[in-house]
C-alpha positions in Angstrom: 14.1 2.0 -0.2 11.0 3.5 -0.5 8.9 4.5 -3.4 6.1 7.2 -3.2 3.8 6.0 -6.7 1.8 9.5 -6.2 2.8 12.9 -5.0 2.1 16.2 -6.4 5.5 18.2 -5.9 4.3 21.0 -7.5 1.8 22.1 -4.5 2.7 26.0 -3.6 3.4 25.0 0.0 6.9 22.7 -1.4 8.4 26.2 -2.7 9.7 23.8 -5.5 10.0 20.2 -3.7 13.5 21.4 -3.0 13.8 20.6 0.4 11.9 17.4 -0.4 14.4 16.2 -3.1 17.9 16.9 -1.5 16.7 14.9 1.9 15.6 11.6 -0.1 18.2 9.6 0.7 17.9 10.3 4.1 14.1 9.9 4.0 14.7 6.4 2.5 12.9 7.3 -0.7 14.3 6.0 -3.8 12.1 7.5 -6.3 8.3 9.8 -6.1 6.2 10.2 -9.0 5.0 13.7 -9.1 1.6 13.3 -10.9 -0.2 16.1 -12.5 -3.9 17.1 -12.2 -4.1 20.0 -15.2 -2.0 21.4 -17.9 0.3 23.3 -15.9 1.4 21.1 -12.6 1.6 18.2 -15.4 4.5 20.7 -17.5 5.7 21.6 -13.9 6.1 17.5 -12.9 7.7 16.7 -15.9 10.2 19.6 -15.6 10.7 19.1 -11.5 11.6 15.0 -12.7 13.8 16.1 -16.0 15.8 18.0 -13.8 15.9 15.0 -10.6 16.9 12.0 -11.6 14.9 10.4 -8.9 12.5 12.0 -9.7 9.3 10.9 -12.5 6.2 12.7 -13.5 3.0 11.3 -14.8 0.7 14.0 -17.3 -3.0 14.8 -17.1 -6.5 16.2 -16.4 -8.3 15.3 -13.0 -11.6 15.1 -13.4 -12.0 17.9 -11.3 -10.3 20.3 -14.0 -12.2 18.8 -16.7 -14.8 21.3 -17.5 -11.8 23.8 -17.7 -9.7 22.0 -20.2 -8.5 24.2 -24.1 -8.6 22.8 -27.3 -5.1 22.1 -27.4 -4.6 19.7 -23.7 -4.8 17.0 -25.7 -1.5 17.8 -27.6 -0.4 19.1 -25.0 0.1 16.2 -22.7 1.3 14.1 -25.6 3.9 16.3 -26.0 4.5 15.8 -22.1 4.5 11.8 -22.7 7.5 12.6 -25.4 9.9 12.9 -21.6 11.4 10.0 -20.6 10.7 10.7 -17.3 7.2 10.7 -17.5 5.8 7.3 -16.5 2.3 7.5 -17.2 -1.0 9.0 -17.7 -2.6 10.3 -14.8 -4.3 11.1 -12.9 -7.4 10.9 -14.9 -10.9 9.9 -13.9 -14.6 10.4 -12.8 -14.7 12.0 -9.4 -18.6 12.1 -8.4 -18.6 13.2 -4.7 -19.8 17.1 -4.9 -23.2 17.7 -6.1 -22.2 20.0 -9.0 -20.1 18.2 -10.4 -20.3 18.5 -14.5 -20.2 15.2 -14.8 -20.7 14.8 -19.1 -17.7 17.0 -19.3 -15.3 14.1 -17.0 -16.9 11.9 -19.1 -15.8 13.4 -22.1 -12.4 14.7 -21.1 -11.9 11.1 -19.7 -12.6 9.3 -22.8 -10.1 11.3 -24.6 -7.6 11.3 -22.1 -8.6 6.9 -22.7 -7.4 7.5 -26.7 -4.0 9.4 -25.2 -3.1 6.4 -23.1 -3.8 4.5 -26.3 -1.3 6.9 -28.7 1.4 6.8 -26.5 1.1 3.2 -24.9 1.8 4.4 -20.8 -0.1 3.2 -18.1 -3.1 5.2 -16.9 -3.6 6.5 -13.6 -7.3 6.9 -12.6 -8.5 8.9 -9.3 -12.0 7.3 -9.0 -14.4 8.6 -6.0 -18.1 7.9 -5.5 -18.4 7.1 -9.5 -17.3 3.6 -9.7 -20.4 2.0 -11.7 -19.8 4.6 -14.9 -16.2 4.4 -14.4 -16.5 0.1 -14.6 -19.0 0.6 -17.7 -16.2 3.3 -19.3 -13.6 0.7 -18.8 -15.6 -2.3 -20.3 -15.5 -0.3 -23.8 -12.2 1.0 -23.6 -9.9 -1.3 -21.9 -8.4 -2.5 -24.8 -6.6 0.9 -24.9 -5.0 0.1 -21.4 -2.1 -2.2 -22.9 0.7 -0.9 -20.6 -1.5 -1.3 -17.7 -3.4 0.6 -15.4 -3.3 1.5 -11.9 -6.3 2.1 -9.2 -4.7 5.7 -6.9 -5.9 6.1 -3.7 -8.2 2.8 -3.8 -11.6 4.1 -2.1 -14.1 1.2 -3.3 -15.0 -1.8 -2.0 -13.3 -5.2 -1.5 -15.4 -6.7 -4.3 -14.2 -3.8 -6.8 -10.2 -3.9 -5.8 -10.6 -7.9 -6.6 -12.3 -6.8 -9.6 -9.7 -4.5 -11.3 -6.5 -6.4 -9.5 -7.9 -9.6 -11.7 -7.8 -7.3 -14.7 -4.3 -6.7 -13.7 -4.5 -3.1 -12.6 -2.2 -2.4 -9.7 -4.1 -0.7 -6.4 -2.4 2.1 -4.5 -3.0 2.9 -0.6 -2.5 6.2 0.4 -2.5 7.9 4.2 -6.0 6.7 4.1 -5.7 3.5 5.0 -3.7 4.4 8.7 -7.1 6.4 9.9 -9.1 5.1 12.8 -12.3 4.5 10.8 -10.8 3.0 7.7 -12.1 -0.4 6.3 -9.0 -0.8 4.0 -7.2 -4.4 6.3 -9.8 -6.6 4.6 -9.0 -5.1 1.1 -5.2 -5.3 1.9 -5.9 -8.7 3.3 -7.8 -9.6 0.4 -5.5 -8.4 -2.4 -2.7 -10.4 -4.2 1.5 -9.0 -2.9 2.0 -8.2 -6.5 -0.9 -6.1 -7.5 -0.1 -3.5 -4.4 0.9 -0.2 -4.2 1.9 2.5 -1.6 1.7 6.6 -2.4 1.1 9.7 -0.1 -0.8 12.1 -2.5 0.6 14.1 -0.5 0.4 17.5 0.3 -3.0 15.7 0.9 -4.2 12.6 3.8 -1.5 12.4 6.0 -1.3 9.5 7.4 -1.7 8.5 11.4 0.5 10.0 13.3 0.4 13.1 10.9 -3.0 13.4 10.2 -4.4 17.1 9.8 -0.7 17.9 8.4 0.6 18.8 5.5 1.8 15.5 3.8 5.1 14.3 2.6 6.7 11.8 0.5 8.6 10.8 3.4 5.6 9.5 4.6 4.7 7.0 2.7 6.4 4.8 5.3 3.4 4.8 7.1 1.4 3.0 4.3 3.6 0.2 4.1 3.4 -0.4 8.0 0.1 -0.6 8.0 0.1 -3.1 5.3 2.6 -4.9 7.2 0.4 -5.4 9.9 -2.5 -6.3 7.9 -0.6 -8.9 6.3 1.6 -9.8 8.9 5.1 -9.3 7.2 8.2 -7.4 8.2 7.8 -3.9 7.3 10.9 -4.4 5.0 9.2 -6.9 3.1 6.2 -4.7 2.3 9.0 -1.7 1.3 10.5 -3.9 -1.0 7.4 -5.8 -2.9 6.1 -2.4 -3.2 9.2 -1.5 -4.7 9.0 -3.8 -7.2 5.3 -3.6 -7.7 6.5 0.0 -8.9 8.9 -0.8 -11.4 6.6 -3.4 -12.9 3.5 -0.8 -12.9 6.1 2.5 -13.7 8.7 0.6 -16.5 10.0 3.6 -17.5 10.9 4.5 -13.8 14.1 3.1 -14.2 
């Protein structure tokens, strides 16, 4: 069974992930991790998964959001952490790729998300995209706080930099990404140890090839896991279930 390690459920166009929810089973999906990018779709994951038993939520600010976080988030998503459905912190980050981006405010809001993870001892989710040198120096000073682990969402960097952070023993994810014509992802895949990899849609976003340009569902997260197949040259099946066991190790409250 499948395992989607990022989705965010609580997109407009899911009208509640209702649909999405009752045809798991027959989607093959076992469990999704609805992950929260702000305040609200991180108290709306938590309450989708307290409700689902097969579905989990992880809590936080995207960097994105950062600049329009209050005074109280921090409390906030520590309150969040309290559930025992939610399996991490996350997704949190630097995010560098439009040109007015406020970067000392994803800095900041980063760094304090950093002493969250620390408080409530869950592993961090980090969205990471054209900011990787200040991310690596941010993690050289905090990674101590990282003690339940860490994984890498929607891996974008280089070969040398998954290698990097899998040797730290951060997990990377894949998502629809890697199925695109012009993607450079096989040699990473090839590259990166069985037990350190893992499969996610972040969907409603990158659907994967054959999908591509659609909206994206759990569901699809198949599609990942073939194409690592390929790349490694295993049965598909074998991929679904080392990814479903990289999950449980990454996620251990996704029980």
């Amino acid at each position: 069974m499948l395992i989607d390690t990022h989705a965010h459920l609580t997109d407009v166009r899911y009208e509640g992930a209702g649909e999405i929810i009752s045809n798991m089973d027959a989607d093959g999906l076992e469990r999704v991790i609805s992950v929260g990018f702000n305040e609200f779709s991180s108290a709306y994951s938590v309450k989708i998964a307290e409700q689902n038993p097969k579905i989990y939520a992880a809590v936080g600010i995207h960097p994105s959001d950062a600049a329009d976080v209050g005074q109280g988030y921090l409390g906030t998503l520590a309150e969040l952490c309290d559930s025992v459905k939610c399996v991490a912190v996350g997704e949190i980050g630097l995010d560098y790729h439009y040109d007015d981006t406020d970067k000392r405010s994803q800095m900041r809001v980063l760094i304090e998300q950093l002493e969250l993870v620390r408080s409530v001892n869950l592993p961090a989710v980090f969205h990471v995209r054209d900011a990787y040198g200040d991310f690596y120096d941010v993690i050289k000073k905090y990674r101590s706080n990282l003690t339940a682990g860490a994984v890498m969402h929607c891996f974008s960097g280089s070969k040398e930099t998954a290698l990097t952070y899998a040797d730290m023993g951060f997990y990377i994810s894949f998502s629809g990404s890697i199925t695109f014509k012009n993607s450079k992802a096989a040699e990473i895949i090839q590259a990166l140890p069985l037990d350190r990899i893992l499969i996610e849609t972040d969907c409603p976003y990158l659907a994967p090839t054959p999908h591509r340009g659609e909206l994206n569902y759990p569901k699809y997260v198949r599609y990942q896991a073939e194409k690592i197949a390929e790349v490694r040259g295993l049965p598909v099946e074998e991929v679904i279930e080392i990814t479903r066991q990289n999950a449980y190790r990454a996620f251990p409250r996704l029980n």
